[in-house]
N, CA and C atoms as an extended XYZ file, in Angstrom:
288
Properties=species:S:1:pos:R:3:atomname:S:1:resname:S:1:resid:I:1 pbc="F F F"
N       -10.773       13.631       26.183 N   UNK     1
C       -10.506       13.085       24.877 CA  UNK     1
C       -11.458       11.951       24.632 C   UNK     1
N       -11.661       11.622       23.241 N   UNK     2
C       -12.817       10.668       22.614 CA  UNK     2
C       -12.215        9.622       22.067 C   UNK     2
N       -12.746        8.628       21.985 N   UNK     3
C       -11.921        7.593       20.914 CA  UNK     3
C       -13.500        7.246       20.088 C   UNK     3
N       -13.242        6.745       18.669 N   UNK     4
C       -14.447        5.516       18.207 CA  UNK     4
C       -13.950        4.433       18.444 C   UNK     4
N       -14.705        3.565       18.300 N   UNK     5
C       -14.689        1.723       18.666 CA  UNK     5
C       -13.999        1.365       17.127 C   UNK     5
N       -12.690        0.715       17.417 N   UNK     6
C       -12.001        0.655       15.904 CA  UNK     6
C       -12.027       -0.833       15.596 C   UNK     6
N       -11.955       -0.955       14.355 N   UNK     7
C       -12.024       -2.140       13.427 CA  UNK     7
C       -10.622       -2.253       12.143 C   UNK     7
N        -9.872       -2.929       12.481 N   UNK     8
C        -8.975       -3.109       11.600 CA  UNK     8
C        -9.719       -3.997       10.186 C   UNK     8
N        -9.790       -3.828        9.188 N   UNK     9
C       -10.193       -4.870        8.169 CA  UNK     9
C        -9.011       -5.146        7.210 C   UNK     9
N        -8.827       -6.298        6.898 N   UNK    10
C        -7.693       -6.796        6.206 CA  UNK    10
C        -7.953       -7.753        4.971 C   UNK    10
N        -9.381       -8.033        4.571 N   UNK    11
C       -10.255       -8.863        3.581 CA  UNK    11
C       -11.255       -8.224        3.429 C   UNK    11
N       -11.579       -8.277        2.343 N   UNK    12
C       -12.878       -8.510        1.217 CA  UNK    12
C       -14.527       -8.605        2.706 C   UNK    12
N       -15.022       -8.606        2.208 N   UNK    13
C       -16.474       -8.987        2.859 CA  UNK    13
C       -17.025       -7.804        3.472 C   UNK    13
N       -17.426       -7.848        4.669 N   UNK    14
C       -18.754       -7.310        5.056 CA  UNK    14
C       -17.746       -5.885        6.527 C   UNK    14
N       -18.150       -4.500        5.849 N   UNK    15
C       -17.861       -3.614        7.043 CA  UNK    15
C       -18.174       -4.062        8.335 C   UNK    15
N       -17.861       -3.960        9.348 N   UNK    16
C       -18.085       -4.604       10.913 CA  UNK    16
C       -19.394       -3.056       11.275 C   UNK    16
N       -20.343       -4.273       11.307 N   UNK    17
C       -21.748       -3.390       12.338 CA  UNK    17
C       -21.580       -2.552       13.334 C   UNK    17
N       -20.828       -3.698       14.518 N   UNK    18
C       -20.636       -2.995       15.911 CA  UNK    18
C       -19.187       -1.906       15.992 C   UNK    18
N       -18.407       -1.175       14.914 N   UNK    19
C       -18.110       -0.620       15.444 CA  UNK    19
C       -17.810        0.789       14.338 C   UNK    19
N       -17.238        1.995       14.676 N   UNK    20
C       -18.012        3.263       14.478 CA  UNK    20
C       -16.614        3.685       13.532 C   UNK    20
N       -15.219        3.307       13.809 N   UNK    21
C       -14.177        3.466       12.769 CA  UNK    21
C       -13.764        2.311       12.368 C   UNK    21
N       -13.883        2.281       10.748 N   UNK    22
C       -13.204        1.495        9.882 CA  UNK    22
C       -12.049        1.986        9.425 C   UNK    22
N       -10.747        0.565        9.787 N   UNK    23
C        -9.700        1.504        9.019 CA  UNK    23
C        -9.280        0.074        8.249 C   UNK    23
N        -8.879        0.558        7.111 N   UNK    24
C        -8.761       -0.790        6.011 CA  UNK    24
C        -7.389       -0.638        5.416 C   UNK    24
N        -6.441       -2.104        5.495 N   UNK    25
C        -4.900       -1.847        5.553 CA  UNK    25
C        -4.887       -3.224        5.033 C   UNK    25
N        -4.843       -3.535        3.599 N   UNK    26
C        -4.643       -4.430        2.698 CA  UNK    26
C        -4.018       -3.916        1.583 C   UNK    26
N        -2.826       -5.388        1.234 N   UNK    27
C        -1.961       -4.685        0.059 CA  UNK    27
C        -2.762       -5.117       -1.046 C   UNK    27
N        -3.764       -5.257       -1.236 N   UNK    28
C        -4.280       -5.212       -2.477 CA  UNK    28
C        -5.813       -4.432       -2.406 C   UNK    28
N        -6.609       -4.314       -3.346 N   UNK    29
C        -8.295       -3.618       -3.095 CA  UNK    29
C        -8.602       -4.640       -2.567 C   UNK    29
N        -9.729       -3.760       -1.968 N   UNK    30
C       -10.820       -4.683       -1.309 CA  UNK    30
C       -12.291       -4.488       -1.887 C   UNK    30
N       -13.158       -5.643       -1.288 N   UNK    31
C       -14.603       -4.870       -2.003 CA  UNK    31
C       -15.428       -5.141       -0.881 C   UNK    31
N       -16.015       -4.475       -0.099 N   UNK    32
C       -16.851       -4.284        1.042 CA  UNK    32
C       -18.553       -3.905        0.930 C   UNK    32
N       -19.044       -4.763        1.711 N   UNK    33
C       -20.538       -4.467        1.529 CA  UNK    33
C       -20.588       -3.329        3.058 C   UNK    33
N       -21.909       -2.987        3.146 N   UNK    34
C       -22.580       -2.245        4.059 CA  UNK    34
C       -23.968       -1.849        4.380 C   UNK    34
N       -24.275       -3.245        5.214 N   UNK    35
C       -25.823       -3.539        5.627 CA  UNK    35
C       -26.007       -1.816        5.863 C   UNK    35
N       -27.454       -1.891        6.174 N   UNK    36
C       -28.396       -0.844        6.559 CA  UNK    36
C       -28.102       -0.410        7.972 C   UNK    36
N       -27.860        0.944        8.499 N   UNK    37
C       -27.782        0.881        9.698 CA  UNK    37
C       -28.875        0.830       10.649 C   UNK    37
N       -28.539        1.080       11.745 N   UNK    38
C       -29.756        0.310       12.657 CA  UNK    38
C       -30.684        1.359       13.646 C   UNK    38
N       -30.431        2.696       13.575 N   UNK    39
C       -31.050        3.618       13.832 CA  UNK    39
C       -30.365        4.829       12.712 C   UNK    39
N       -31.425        5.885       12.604 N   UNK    40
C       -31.436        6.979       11.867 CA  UNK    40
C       -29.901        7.864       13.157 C   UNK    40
N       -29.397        8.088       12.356 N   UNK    41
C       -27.859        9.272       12.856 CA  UNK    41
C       -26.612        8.436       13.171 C   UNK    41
N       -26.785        6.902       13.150 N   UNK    42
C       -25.377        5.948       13.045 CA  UNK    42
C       -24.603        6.626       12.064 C   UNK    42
N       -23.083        6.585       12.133 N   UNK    43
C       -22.213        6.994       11.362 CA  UNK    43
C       -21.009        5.941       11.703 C   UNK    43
N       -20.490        5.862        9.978 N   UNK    44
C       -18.898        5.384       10.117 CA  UNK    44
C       -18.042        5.805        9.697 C   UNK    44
N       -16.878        6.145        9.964 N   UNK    45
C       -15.665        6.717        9.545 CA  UNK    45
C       -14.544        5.792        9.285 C   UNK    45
N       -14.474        5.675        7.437 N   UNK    46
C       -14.116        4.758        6.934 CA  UNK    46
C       -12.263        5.334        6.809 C   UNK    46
N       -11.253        4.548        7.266 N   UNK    47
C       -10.093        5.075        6.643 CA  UNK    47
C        -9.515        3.860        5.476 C   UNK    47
N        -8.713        3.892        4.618 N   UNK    48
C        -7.868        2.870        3.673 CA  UNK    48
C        -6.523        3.769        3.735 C   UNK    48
N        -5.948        2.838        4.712 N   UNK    49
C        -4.196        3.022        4.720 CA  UNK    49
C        -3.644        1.750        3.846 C   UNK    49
N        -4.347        1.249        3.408 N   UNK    50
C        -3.838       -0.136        2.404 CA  UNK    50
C        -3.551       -0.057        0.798 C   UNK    50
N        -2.781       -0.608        0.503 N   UNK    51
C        -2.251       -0.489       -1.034 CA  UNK    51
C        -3.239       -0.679       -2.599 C   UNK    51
N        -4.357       -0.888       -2.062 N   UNK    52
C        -5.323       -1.121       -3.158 CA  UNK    52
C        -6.518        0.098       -2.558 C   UNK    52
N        -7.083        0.238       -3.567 N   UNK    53
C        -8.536        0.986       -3.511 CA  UNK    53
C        -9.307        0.109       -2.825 C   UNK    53
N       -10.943        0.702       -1.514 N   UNK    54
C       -11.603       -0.459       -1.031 CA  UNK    54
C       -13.371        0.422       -2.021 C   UNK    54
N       -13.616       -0.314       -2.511 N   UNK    55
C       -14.952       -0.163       -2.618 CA  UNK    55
C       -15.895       -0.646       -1.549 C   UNK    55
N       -16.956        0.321       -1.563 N   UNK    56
C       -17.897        0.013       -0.552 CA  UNK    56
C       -19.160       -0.471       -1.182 C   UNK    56
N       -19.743       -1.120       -0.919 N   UNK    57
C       -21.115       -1.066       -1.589 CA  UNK    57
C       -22.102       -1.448       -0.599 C   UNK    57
N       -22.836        0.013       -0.517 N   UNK    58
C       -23.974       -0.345        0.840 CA  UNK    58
C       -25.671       -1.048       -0.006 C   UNK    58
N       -26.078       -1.578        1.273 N   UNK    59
C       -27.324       -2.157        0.671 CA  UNK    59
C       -28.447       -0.836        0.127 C   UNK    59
N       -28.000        0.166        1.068 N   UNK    60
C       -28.934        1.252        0.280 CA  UNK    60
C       -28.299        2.636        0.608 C   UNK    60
N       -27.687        3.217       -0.289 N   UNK    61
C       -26.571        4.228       -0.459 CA  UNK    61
C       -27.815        5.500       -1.978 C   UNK    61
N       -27.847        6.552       -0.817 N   UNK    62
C       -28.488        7.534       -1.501 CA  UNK    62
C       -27.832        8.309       -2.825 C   UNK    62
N       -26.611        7.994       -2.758 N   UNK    63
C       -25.599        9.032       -3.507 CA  UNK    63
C       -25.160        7.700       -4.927 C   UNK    63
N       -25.653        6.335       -5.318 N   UNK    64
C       -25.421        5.917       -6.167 CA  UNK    64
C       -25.759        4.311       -5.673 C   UNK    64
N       -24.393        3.458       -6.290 N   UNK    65
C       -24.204        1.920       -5.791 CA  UNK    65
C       -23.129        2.149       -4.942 C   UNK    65
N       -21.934        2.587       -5.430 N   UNK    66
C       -21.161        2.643       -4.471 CA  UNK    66
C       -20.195        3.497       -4.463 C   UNK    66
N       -19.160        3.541       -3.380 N   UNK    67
C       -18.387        4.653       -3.122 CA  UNK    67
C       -16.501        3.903       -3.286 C   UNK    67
N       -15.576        4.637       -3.701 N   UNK    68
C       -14.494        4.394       -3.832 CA  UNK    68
C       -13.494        4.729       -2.943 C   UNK    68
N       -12.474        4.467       -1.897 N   UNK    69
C       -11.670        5.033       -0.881 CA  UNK    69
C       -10.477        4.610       -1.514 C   UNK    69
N        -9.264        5.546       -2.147 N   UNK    70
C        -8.415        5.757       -2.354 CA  UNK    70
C        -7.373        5.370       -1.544 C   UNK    70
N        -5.590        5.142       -1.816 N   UNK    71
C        -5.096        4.905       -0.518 CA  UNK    71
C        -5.154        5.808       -0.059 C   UNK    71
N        -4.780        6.356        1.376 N   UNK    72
C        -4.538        7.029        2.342 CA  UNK    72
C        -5.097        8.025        2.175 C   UNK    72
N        -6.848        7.828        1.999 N   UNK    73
C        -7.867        8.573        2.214 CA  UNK    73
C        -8.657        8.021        2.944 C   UNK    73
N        -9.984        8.982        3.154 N   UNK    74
C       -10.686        8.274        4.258 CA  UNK    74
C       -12.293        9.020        4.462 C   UNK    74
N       -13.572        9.006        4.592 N   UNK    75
C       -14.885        9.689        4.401 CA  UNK    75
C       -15.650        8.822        5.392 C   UNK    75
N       -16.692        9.582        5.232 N   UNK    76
C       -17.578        9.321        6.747 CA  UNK    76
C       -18.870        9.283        5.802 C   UNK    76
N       -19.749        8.467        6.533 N   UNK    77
C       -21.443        8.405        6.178 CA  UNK    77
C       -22.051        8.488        7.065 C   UNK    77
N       -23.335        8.915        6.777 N   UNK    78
C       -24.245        8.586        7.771 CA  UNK    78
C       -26.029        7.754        7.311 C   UNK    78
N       -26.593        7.229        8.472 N   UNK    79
C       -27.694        6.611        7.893 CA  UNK    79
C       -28.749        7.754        8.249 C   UNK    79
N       -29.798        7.702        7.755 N   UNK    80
C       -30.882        8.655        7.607 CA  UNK    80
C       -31.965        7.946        8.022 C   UNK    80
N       -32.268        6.171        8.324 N   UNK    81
C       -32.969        5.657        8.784 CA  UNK    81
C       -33.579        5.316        7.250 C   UNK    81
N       -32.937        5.074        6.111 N   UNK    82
C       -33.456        4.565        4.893 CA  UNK    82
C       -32.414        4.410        3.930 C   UNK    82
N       -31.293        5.043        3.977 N   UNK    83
C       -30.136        5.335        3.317 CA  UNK    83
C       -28.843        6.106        3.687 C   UNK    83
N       -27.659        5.591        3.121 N   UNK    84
C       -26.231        5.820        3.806 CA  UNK    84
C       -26.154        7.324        3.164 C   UNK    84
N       -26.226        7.869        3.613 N   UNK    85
C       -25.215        9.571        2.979 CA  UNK    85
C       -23.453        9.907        2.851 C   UNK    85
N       -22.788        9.924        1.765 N   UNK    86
C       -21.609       10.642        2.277 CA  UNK    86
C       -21.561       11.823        2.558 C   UNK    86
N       -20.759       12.148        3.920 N   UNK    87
C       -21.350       13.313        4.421 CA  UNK    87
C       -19.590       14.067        4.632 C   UNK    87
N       -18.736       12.965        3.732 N   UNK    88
C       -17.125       13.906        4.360 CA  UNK    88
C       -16.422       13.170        4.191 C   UNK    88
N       -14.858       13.834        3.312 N   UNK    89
C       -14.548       12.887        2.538 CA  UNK    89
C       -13.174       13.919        2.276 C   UNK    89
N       -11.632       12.974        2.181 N   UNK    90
C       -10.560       13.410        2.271 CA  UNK    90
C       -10.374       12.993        0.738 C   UNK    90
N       -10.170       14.526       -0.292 N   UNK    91
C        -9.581       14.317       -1.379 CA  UNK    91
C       -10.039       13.653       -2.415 C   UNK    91
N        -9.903       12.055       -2.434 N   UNK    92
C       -10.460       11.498       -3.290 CA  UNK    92
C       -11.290       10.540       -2.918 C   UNK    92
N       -12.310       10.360       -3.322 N   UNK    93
C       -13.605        9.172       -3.211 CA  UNK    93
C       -14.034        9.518       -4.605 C   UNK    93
N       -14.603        8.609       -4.992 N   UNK    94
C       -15.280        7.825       -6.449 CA  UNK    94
C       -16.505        7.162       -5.976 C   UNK    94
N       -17.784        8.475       -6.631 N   UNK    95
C       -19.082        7.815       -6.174 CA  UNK    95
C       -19.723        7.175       -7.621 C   UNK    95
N       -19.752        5.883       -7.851 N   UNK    96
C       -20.555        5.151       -8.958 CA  UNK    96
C       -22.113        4.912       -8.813 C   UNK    96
C-alpha cells in the first residue's frame, strides 16, 4: 500500500510545496495560490471537504487563471515544467 505526504489546509494563502495531497477543510472559501512546480511530472491531489468553495490560482495554469474545488470534491494537476495541467477531477471544478 501507498500513501501521499498530506497537508491539512485550514486558511487562505499559499498550497504547501513539500507535499503531494492537499486536503482543504474550512467552514468558509478559501483562495489559494500555487507557485510553479519544481520539476516537469510533480503532481497534486487537491481535496475540499470544507464548507466553502477553495479557489486555486496557480502562477502559471495552462487551462486559464484559475480553477474552482467544490465541497466534497477534489482534482489533480500536473506540472509540465512550464505550466499546471488539470489532469482529473471529481464532478465539479470551475475553470476561469
Amino acid at each position: 500500500k501507498g500513501a501521499y505526504q498530506l497537508s491539512t489546509v485550514t486558511a487562505s494563502g499559499a498550497v504547501p510545496q513539500n507535499r503531494t495531497y492537499i486536503d482543504f477543510n474550512s467552514g468558509t472559501g478559501l483562495a489559494m495560490t500555487l507557485a510553479d512546480g519544481t520539476i516537469a511530472g510533480e503532481f497534486k491531489k487537491m481535496t475540499n471537504r470544507g464548507a466553502g468553495t477553495v479557489t486555486v490560482t496557480p502562477a502559471n495554469f495552462a487551462g486559464g487563471t484559475s480553477f474552482a474545488i467544490a465541497q466534497n470534491e477534489g482534482t489533480e494537476v500536473i506540472w509540465d515544467g512550464n505550466n499546471w495541467f488539470v489532469i482529473g477531477n471529481q464532478s465539479v471544478l470551475t475553470i476561469a
